[in-house]
C-alpha positions in Angstrom: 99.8 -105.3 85.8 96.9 -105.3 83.9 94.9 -102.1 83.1 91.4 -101.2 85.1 88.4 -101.8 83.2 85.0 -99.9 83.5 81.4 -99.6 81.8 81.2 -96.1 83.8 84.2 -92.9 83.2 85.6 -91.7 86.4 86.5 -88.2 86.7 89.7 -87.9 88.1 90.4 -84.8 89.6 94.6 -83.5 89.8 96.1 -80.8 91.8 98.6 -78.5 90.0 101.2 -77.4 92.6 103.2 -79.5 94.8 101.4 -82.8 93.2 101.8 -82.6 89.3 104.4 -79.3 89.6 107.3 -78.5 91.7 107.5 -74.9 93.0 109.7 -74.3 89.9 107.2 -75.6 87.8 109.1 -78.7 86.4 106.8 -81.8 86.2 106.9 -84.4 88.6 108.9 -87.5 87.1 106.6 -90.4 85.4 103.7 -87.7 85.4 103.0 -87.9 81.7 103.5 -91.7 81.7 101.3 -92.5 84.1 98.6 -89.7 83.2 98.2 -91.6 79.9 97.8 -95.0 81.5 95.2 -93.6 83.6 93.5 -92.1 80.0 94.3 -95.5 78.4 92.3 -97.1 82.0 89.1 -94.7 80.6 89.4 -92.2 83.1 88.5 -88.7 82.6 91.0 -86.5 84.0 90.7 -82.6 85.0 93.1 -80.5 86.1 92.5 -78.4 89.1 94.4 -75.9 90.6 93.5 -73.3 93.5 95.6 -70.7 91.7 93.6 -70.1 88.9 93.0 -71.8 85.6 96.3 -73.7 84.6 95.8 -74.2 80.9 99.6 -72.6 80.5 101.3 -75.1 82.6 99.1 -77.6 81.1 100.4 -76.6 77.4 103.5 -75.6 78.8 104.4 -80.0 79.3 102.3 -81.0 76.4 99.5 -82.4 78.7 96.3 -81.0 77.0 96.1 -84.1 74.9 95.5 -86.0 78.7 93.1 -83.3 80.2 89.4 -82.8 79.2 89.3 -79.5 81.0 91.1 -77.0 83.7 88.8 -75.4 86.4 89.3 -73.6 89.4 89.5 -75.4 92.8 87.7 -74.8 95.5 89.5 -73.4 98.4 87.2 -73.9 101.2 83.6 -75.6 101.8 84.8 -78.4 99.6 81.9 -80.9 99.5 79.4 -78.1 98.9 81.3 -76.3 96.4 81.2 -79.4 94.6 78.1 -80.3 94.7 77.2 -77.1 92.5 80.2 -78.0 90.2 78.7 -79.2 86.5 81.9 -82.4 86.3 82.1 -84.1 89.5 85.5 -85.7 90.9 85.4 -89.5 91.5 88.5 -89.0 92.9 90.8 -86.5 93.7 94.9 -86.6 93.9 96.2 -83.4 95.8 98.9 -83.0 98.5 96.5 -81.2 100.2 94.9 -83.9 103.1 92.3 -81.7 104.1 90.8 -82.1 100.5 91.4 -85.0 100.1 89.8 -86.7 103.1 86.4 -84.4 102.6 86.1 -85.9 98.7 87.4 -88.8 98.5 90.8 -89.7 96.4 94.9 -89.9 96.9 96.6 -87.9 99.3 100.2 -87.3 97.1 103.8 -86.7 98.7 104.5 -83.0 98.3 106.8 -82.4 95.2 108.8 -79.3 95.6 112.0 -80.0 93.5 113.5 -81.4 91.1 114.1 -85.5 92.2 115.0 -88.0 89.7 114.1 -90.8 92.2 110.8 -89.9 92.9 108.1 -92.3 92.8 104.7 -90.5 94.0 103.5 -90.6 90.0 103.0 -94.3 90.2 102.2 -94.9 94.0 98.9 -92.6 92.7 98.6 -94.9 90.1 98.6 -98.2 91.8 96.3 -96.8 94.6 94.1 -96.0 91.7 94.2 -99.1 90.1 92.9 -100.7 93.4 90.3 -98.2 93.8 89.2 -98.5 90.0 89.2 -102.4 90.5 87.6 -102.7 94.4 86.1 -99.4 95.3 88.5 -98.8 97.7 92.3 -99.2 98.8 94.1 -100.1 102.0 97.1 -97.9 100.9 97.6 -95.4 103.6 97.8 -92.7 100.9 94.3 -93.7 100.1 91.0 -91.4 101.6 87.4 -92.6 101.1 85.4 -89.3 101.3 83.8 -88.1 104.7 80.2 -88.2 103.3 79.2 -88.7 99.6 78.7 -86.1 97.1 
């Protein structure tokens, strides 16, 4: 595998809840593995939650080394709350479809528990790789935004 190169940072834009977090807040197996490859790629990555700021959970799995900055999600309206947002997602990785499809990114399994065997961390990652690398992906996971930003 080799690692996706770039003259340009993309912002990369995580949901907290059922895609980084389970609903008992343990972290999602291979999440801090494969959140530094994506750093190591050059990507920017952002935290977003629409729950508030998540700084807490952030510190809470020694991830604000990864993170440039936690800001509050939009909940509704997505492309236009956006486009008045001062950092920009390139991509966003949320088990939430709806988002998702309007801006563009990863649609994640949903992560409720605990599961030893779960693999969503790097599915994201390799449908990121071929998105950093073509533009686009053929994964079925993969959504290219419903208009541009």
């Amino acid at each position: 595998m080799t690692n996706a190169s770039s003259d340009t940072e993309r912002n990369i834009f995580f949901d907290v809840d059922y895609t980084l977090l389970g609903v008992d807040g343990s972290l999602r197996p291979l999440a801090r593995e494969i959140l530094q490859r994506l750093v190591d790629d050059g990507h920017q990555l952002y935290i977003w939650s629409g729950n508030g700021i998540r700084w807490r959970d952030i510190r809470k799995h020694d991830l604000q080394s990864l993170v440039i900055d936690c800001i509050e999600k939009p909940v509704s309206d997505y492309v236009n709350a956006v486009a008045i947002m001062n950092v920009k997602p390139d991509l966003v990785v949320d088990d939430d479809l709806e988002i998702v499809a309007a801006l563009g990114g990863v649609w994640a399994r949903t992560y409720y528990f605990p599961n030893s065997r779960d693999t969503g961390m790097e599915d994201i990652y390799q449908v990121i790789q071929e998105w950093a690398q073509h533009g686009l992906s053929d994964d079925p996971q993969f959504r290219a935004p419903s208009r541009s930003l």
